[in-house]
N, C-alpha and C positions, 0 to 999 in steps of 0.2 A: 742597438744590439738586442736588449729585450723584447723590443717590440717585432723584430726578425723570429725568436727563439718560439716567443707567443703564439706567431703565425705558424711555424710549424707544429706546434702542441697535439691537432689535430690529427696529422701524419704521424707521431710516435705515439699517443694513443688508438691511435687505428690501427697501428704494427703492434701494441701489445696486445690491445683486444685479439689479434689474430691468434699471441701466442694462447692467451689465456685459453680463446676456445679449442685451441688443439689437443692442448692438455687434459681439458671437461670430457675430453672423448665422445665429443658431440656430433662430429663427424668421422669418417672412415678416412686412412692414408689415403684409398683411392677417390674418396668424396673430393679430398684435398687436391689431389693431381688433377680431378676434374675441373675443378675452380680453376684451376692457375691454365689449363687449356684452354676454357672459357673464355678467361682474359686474356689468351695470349693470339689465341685463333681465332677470336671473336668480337668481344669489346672494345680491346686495343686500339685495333684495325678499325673498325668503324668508327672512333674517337678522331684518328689520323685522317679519315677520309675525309669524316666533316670538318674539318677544321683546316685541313690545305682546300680540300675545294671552295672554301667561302674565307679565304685569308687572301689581305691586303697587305701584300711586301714585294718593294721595287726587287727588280731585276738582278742589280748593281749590289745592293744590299746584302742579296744572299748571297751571290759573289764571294762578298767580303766576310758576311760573317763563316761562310762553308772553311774559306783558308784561314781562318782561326782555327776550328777544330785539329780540321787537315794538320797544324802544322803544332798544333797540340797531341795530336795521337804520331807523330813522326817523330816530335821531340823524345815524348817516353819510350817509344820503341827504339831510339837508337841509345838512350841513355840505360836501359835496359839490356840490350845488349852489348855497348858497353861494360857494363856491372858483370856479366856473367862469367870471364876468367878469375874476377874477384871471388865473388861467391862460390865457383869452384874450388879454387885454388887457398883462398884463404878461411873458409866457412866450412866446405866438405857439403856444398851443396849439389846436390844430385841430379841429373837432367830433369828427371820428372820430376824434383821438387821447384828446377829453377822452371820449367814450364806453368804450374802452378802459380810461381810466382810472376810471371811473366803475365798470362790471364788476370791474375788480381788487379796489377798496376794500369793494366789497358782497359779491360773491358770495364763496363757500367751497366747497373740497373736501371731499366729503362724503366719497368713498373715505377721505382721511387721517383726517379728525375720527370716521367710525366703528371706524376700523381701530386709531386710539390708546385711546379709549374700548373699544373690546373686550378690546385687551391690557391696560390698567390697572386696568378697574372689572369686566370679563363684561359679564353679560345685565343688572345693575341699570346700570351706565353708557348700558349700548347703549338702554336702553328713555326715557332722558332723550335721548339723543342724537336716537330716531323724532319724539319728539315735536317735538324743536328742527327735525328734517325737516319735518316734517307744518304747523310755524307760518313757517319760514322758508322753502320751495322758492314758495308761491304768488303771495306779495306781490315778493321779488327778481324771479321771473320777469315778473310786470307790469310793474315800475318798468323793469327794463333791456331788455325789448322797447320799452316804449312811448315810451322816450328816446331809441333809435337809430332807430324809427319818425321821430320828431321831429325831429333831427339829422342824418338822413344820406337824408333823402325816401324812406324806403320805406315803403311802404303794406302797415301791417297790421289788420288788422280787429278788432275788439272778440273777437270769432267766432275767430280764428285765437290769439287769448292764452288762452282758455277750451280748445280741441282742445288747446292745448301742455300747459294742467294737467294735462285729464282723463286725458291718452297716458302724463303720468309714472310709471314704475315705482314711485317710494317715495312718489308720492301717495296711487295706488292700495295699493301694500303697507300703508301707513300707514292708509287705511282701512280696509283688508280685519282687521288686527290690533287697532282698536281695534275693531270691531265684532265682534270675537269676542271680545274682553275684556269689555265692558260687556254685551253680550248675558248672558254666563256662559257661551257654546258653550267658550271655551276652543280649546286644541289637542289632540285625542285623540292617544295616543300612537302608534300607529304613525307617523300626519300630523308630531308632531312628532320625532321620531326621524327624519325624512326631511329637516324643514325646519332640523331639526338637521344633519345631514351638510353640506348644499349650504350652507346660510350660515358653518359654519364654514372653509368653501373662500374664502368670500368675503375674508376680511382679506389675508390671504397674496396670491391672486392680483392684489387689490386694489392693493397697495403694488406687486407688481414692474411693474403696467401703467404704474403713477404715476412707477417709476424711467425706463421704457420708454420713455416720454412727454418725456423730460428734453433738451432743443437747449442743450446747451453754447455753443457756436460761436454761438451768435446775442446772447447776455447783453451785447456791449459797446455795442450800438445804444440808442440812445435813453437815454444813459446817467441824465441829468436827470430825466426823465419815468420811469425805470423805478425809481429812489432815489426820489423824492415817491412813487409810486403803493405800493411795497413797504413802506416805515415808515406811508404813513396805514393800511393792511391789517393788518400784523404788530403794528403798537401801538396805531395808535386802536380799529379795533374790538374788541379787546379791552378795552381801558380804558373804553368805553359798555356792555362786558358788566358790566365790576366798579361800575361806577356804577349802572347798570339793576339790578343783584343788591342793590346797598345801598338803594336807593329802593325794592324790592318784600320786602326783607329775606329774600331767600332765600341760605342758604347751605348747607356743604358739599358731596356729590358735586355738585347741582342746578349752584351755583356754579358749580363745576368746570368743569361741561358746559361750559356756557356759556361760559366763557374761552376751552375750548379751541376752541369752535365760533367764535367771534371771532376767535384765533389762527391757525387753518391757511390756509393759501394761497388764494389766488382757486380759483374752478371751472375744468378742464382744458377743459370745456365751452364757455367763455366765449370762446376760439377759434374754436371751428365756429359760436358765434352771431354774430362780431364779422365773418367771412367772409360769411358770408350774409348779412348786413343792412348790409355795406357800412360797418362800422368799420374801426380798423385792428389787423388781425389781426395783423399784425408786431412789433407794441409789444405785442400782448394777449399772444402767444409769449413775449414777454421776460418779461416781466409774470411770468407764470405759473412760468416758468423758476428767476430770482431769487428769488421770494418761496418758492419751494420750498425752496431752495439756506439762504433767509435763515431760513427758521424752522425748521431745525434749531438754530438758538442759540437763536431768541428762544421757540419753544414751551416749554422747560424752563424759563425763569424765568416764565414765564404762568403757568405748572401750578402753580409752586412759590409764586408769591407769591398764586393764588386756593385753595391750604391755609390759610392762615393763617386 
């Protein structure tokens, strides 16, 4: 367990450094949003390409590890909706709050989940980690568009969830790399010696954005709603990852991923969509906040007990 906790020290030092210097006022809000585009339209994606186009994993394998996720992000989202006459009815919780919460429990930070996976595992972590990209960003982005579509009357079109996929950067990276991998194109080397450089920028800058990102001062709000919304996040979806991993018998690093993909925080994302579709962004801030703040404890015993 220590020597898990250890190995991430790096990561939550790299997310404080981020808060520290945001504070220093060393860079500008938009210097900030530049970095985090940087990494999101840039680095990222060039990390995913080299890393599925030059990644060695059967066929069968990803098969099986994909219907773990799959039936990890099915579970939360039915048991989530489940929960939501509860929470209406016995909480006084609001569609747009239970939207928020609904984002919290589903979605993940892919900055954190790739950026632990590169420090612990490399290029064989990160190349499990594309693929849990590549099965998870399409279906979360449907379900959590087309529920605050539903909840909060904003009209989106079948047409406008399909442009959101196509536009993604690690959709696209995701198939740009597996399509040079199965082809056999591969990555020639200079190409990757370049997409080497730029994705290794990606971890580092990735984490101080995430520190950057961090509203202290807003954590005591919604105190109720942001305790429920950060343990179903931090522990159930994890616990439907080690379920889904025993039901399709995959284990080891595979395993792993998947824990810690279940494990990290809601998407920082999940803010600017809760803003524009008319949830509440305020609770999705807190949200985000906490379960960052919270899974520096709970991510090391996730890691530690999907070793075993």
């Amino acid at each position: 367990m220590l020597s898990v906790f250890y190995s991430l020290i790096p990561v939550i030092l790299t997310i404080l450094l981020g808060f520290w210097l945001k504070r220093l006022s060393l860079f500008s809000d938009e210097t900030w949003r530049g970095f985090e585009n940087l990494c999101y339209f840039v680095l990222f994606p060039t990390l995913l390409v080299k890393t599925l186009a030059t990644a060695k994993i059967g066929t069968g394998e990803v098969l099986l590890f994909s219907s773990v996720i799959l039936f990890a992000i099915g579970a939360m989202s039915l048991l989530m909706l489940v929960l939501y006459p509860i929470l209406k009815n016995g909480f006084s919780v609001t569609p747009q709050q239970y939207t928020s919460l609904f984002q919290g429990a589903t979605r993940w930070h892919g900055f954190i989940a790739l950026s632990i996976v590169g420090f612990l595992y490399g290029d064989e972590g990160v190349a499990y980690m594309a693929i849990t990209m590549a099965v998870i960003i399409p279906p979360l982005n449907i379900i959590n568009v087309s529920l605050l579509a539903l909840l909060t009357d904003k009209e989106v079109s079948g047409l406008d969830v399909v442009k959101k996929l196509i536009a993604n950067p690690f959709i696209l990276a995701c198939a740009i790399g597996a399509f040079l991998n199965l082809s056999g194109i591969g990555l020639p080397v200079p190409f990757y010696s370049v997409f080497d450089i730029l994705g290794g920028g990606a971890l580092g800058l990735g984490l101080l954005a995430v520190g950057a990102g961090l509203h202290l001062g807003m954590i005591r709000d919604h105190k109720v709603l942001v305790g429920f919304g950060s343990a179903i996040r931090l522990l159930g979806m994890p616990l439907f990852m080690f379920l889904g991993a025993w039901l399709f018998d995959i284990e080891g690093i595979g395993r792993t991923v998947a824990v810690i993909a279940g494990a990290v925080p809601t998407a920082s994302t999940a803010y600017v969509l809760a803003r524009q579709m008319g949830g509440d962004a305020p609770l999705m801030a807190n949200l985000i906040t906490v379960q960052i703040l919270a899974a520096v404890i709970t991510l090391p015993g996730m890691i530690w007990l999907a070793g075993f």
